[in-house]
C-alpha positions, 0 to 999 in steps of 0.5 A: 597279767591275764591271771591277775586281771581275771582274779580282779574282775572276780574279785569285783563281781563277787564285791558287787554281788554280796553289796546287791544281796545285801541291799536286797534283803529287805525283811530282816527277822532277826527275832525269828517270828517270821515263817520263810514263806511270809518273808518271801510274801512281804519281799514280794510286796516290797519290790512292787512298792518299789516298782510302783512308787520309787521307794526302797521299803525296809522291815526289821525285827531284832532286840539288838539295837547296839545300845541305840536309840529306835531312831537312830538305829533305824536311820543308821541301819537304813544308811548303813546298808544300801538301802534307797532308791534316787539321789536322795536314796528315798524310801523307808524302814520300820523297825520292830524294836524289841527290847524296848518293845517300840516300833519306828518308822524312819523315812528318807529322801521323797518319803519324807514329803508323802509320809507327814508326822500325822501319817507316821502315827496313823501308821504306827497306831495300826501297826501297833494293834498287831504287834501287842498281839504277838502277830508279826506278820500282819503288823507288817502286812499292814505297814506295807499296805498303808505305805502302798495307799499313801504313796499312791495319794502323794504328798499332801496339800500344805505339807513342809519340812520343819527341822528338829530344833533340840534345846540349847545347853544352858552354860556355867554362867548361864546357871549363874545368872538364873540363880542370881534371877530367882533367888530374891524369889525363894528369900521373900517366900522363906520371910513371908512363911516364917512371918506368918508361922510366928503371927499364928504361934502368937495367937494361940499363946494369948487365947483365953481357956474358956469352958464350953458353959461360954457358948451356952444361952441362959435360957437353954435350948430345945430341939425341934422336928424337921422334915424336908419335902422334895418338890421336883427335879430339874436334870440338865444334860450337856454334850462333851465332844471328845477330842481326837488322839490323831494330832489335829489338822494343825500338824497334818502337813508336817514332816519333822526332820533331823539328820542321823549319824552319817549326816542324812536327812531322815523324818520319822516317828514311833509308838510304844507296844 
């Protein structure tokens, strides 16, 4: 009985052991871009955010995404592996998409409120400068800093969580009825087309010949000088604001949501590179 009992109390420390490191690998460079040295910098960094702020932060490089989506590899890789910190397990992981050459942020729990839409793609426009230059190490540095500044501000006046509402399949019927809708549209452009083809085929058919004598006056014609005198300029010049690229303060409160596979609520968003 005692030897059973030790083998089961080993059993369980080397079950809670292995789910500990695993969760505790936070810089996942399944690339091979990263030095050793910069993943136990960025690890560093990582465990103060979470001192700091309460939020678990994840970084993965691969271009094994398993036939996924970056969002949905991101979101489940993050809640797959016991990643998060808090009831709601908040925090946040990017992932360096390599085979589509994509990187995605995925947020949960508290950090869907501080990191809105705007913020995500601030982040990722900074992220992604490094990361069309090759330089893995500094995109993810940068990450890390900016997750460090706004997870100091907080989240943001006005901000609100909207849902991902994606567009409803259209039925058989549906289709049906939209033909029956715009069909009457199609027969009376087809009418008006061949009504009009046969009125101007009609017209050239009936035109006389004429020579081109017809045009020309009795008298003749004579073809006199002409000079152009240039006067003045008068040069107008109209200022053109550029608009900005950023989103706009319309959408800066905004967290968009949806749920991942295993159900839990992520926010998110990513850029090409």
């Amino acid at each position: 009985m005692q030897t059973f009992l030790t083998i089961t109390l080993l059993w369980l420390l080397i079950g809670s052991s292995w789910a500990a490191g695993l969760a505790s690998s936070h810089v996942v460079d399944e690339y091979d871009v990263l030095s050793q040295s910069d993943i136990d910098a960025l690890q560093q960094q990582i465990d103060s955010l979470a001192a700091d702020h309460g939020l678990d932060v994840v970084i993965v490089i691969t271009d094994q995404v398993a036939g996924k989506s970056s969002r949905d590899f991101a979101d489940d890789y993050y809640d797959n592996n016991g990643y998060g910190i808090g009831p709601e397990a908040s925090g946040l992981l990017m992932l360096v998409n390599m085979a589509e050459r994509e990187v995605w942020i995925s947020t949960t729990g508290e950090a869907i409120d501080i990191f809105t839409d705007q913020r995500i793609d601030t982040i990722n426009d900074s992220v992604v400068e490094h990361l069309a230059d090759g330089a893995f190490h500094a995109a993810a540095q940068t990450f890390l800093n900016q997750v460090d500044v706004y997870a100091r501000q907080g989240v943001p006046a006005g901000q609100y969580r909207e849902p991902e509402t994606p567009p409803e399949p259209v039925s058989f019927w549906g289709k049906l009825l939209q033909m029956a809708l715009y069909w009457p549209i199609f027969v009376a452009a087809l009418i008006v087309s061949a009504v009009s083809t046969i009125a101007i085929s009609a017209g050239h058919r009936v035109m006389p010949k004429t020579s081109a004598s017809a045009y020309q006056p009795p008298s003749g014609f004579t073809i006199t000088s002409v000079q152009d005198r240039f006067l003045r300029e008068t040069t107008n010049r109209v200022k053109i604001a550029s608009s900005s690229s950023s989103g706009g303060s319309s959408t800066g409160g905004r967290s968009t949501t949806h749920s991942s596979s295993s159900g839990r609520t992520h926010g998110g968003g990513g850029k090409k590179f």
